[in-house]
N, C-alpha and C positions, 0 to 999 in steps of 0.2 A: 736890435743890432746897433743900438746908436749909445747904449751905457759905456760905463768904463770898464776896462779890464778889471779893476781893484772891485767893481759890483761885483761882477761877473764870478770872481772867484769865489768873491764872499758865495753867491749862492750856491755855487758849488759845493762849496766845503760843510755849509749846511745840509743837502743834501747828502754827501756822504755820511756825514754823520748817521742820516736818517737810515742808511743802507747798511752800515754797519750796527746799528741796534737792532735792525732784523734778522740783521745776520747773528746775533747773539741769542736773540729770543728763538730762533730756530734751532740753534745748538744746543742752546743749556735749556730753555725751555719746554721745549718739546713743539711749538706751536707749529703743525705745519699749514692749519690751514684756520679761517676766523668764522666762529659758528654765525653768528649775527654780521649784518650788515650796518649798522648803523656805530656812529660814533662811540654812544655809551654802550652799548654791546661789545663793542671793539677794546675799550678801557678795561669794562671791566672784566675780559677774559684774559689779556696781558694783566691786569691787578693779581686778579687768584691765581694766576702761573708764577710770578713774582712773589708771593706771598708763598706756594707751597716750596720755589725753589728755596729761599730764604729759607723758610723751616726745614729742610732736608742738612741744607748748610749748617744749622747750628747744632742740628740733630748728629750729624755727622763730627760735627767739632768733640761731642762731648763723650768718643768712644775713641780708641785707640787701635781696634781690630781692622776694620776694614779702610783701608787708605784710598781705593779708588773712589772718586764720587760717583760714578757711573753702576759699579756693585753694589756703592752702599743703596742707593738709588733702587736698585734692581730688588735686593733683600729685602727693604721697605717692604716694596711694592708685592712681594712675596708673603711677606708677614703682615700685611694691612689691617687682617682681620682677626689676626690673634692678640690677646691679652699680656704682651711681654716687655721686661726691659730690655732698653736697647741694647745694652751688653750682654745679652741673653737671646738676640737674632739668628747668632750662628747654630746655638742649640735645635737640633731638629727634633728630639726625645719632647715630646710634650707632657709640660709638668704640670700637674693640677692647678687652677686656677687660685689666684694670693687672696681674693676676697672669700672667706669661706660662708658669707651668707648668701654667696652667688649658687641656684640651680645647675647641677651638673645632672647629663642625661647621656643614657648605659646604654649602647646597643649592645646586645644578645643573640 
């Protein structure tokens, strides 16, 4: 009770800070909740959410179809498991795989 207003603010304002990058990491991140407890548990799950948002970003940059980051987002995460170029997401007809020393298996 006995600092100055100018302290005062200052921690404030640090403080918001800290309230608004959770509020960021909530939105664009997905984080809603922290697996670990501990400090470096805590880093490194904001680290790899920052790193996959980052790669979705630039992944997103270098296609001209889809303009929402939230679809391109969604189509990823739809396509995660298949063999495609990104500009080749919106294809649903699935076409042979580009490596042909890669094993392809025939249901019948």
């Amino acid at each position: 009770l006995n600092a100055p207003a100018e302290e005062i603010a200052a921690l404030y304002k640090r403080r918001w800070a800290i309230e608004l990058f959770f509020r960021w990491i909530k939105q664009n991140l997905k984080i809603r909740h922290f697996l670990g407890r501990s400090e470096n548990a805590v880093r490194i799950q904001v680290a790899v959410a920052m790193i996959a948002f980052l790669l979705l970003q630039l992944a997103q940059e270098t296609q001209k179809t889809v303009r929402s980051p939230l679809a391109f987002a969604r189509l990823v995460r739809v396509n995660l498991m298949h063999r495609k170029r990104i500009d080749r997401l919106l294809q649903t007809a699935h076409s042979p795989p580009e490596n042909t020393n890669q094993m392809v298996l025939q249901w019948q």
